[in-house]
Structure formats: structure tokens, C-alpha cells
N, C-alpha and C positions, 0 to 999 in steps of 0.2 A: 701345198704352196710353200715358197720358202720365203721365209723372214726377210735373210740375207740372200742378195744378190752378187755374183762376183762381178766386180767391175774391174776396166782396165787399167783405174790406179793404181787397183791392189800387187797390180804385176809386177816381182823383181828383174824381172827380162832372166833370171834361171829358171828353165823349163823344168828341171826338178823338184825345186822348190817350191814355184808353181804350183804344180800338179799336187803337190801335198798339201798346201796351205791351200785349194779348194778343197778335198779331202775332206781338213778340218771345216771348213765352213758346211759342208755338206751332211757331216754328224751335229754342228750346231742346229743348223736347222732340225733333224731327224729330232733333236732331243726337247726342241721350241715345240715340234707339232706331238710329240708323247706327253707334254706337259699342259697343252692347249685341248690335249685331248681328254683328258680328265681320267679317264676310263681305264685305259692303258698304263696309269704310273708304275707296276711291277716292271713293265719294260726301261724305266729310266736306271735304275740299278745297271741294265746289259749295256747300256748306249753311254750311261757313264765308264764303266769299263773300257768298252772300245775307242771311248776318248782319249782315255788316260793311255793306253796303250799302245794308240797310234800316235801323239803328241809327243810319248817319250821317245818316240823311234823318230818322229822328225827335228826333234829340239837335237837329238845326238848327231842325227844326219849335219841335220845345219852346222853345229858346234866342228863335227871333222873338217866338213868342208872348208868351214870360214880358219880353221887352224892349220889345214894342206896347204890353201891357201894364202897364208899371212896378214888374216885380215887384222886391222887395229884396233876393230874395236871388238874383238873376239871377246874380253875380256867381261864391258861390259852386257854382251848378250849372255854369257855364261850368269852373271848377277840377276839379269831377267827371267832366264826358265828357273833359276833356282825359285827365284819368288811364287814364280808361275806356282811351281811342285806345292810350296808352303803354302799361298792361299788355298789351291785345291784340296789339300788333304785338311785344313780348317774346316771348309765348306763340306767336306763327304763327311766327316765327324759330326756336324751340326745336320746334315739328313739323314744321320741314324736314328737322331734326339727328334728332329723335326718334323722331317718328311715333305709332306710336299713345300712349304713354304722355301724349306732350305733349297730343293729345288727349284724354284722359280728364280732363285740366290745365285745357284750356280751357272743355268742358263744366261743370265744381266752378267755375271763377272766374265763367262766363256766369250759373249759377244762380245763384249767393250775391250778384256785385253786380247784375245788374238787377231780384232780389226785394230788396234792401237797397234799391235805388235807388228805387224806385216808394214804397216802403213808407215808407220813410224820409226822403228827398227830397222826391219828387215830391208824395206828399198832402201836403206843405208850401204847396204852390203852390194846390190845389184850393179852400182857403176864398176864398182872394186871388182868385183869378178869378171864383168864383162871384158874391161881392160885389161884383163888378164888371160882370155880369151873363151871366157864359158858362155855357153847360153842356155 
């Protein structure tokens, strides 16, 4: 069952972007039910990984884009996934030390900023592009 739901707010009307930012919602969830699961937490290590790995390939996607583009506020979304990088790598330091707790840490920070990010952020970007003629 999944936590998060993707709803039709979250949409920046870029189908690219889109499809990745459910993506990520779709490992938050994987990594809410390996941490709910109890039993399973060796597998949170892999699904952090693939988080980290897939988030930095869409944070650079976004960044070209909104820079091919001439978005304006390029600048400050570059300040946001930086932050994004620095609280993660805090939180994977403190699940070396902690373990699960830090996990349950990481899960609450993953939810709250990449639904803040998309919702907040990102459909910032979605008129500017569209009018520009992307979808």
C-alpha cells in the first residue's frame, strides 16, 4: 500500500518531469513499507541508494532543463537540491550511528521535502516552460 498518493496537483504539466517526480514518490513509498516492515531493514541501505541515485539524475535533469530554458529562478532551485544533497548526507551519517531510528528520520525528511519541492518549487517552473512550448 502506498503512503503517498500521486495527485493531480502535484503535476507540472512537463511530462518528463512528471514521470520522475512519481518515480521518486514511488521509492518513498518502497522505503516507508521496508521500514514499516520491520523485518526487512537490510534492504533500506539498497533503496536508499537508489534514491540517492535517481534524485541526483533528476535534480541535474531539471537544473539543464530549467537552464536551456532560461528559467529565472534557476538559481534558486540550484540552492534547493544543494540543501536537498547536505541534509541527506547528515541523515545517511546519523543511520550509520543509529539505524533504524535515523531511518524513520530519513523517510519524514524524503516525504515532506520532495511533496514541498514538486508542489512548491517545481509547479513554479511548469507555466514558464509550458509557454515556452514544452509539455
Amino acid at each position: 500500500m502506498d503512503i503517498i498518493k500521486w495527485r493531480d496537483s502535484y503535476e507540472t504539466g512537463i511530462a518528463e518531469m512528471d514521470n520522475q517526480h512519481r518515480q521518486l514518490i514511488q521509492l518513498i513509498n518502497q522505503l516507508y513499507g521496508i521500514i514499516k516492515e520491520k523485518d526487512g531493514f537490510e534492504s533500506v541501505d539498497a533503496i536508499l541508494q537508489e534514491m540517492a541515485n535517481y534524485a541526483e539524475h533528476h535534480l541535474r535533469d531539471e537544473e539543464k532543463l530549467l537552464e536551456e530554458h532560461g528559467f529565472p529562478g534557476l538559481a534558486d532551485q540550484q540552492k534547493s537540491h544543494r540543501n536537498y544533497f547536505m541534509k541527506m548526507d547528515e541523515l545517511q551519517e546519523a543511520m550509520e550511528k543509529d539505524g533504524r531510528d535515523a531511518a524513520q528520520e530519513i523517510y519524514v525528511f524524503l516525504r515532506q521535502w520532495w511533496i514541498n519541492h514538486i508542489v512548491l518549487e517545481d509547479k513554479e517552473y511548469g507555466p514558464y516552460l509550458r509557454g515556452k512550448g514544452l509539455k
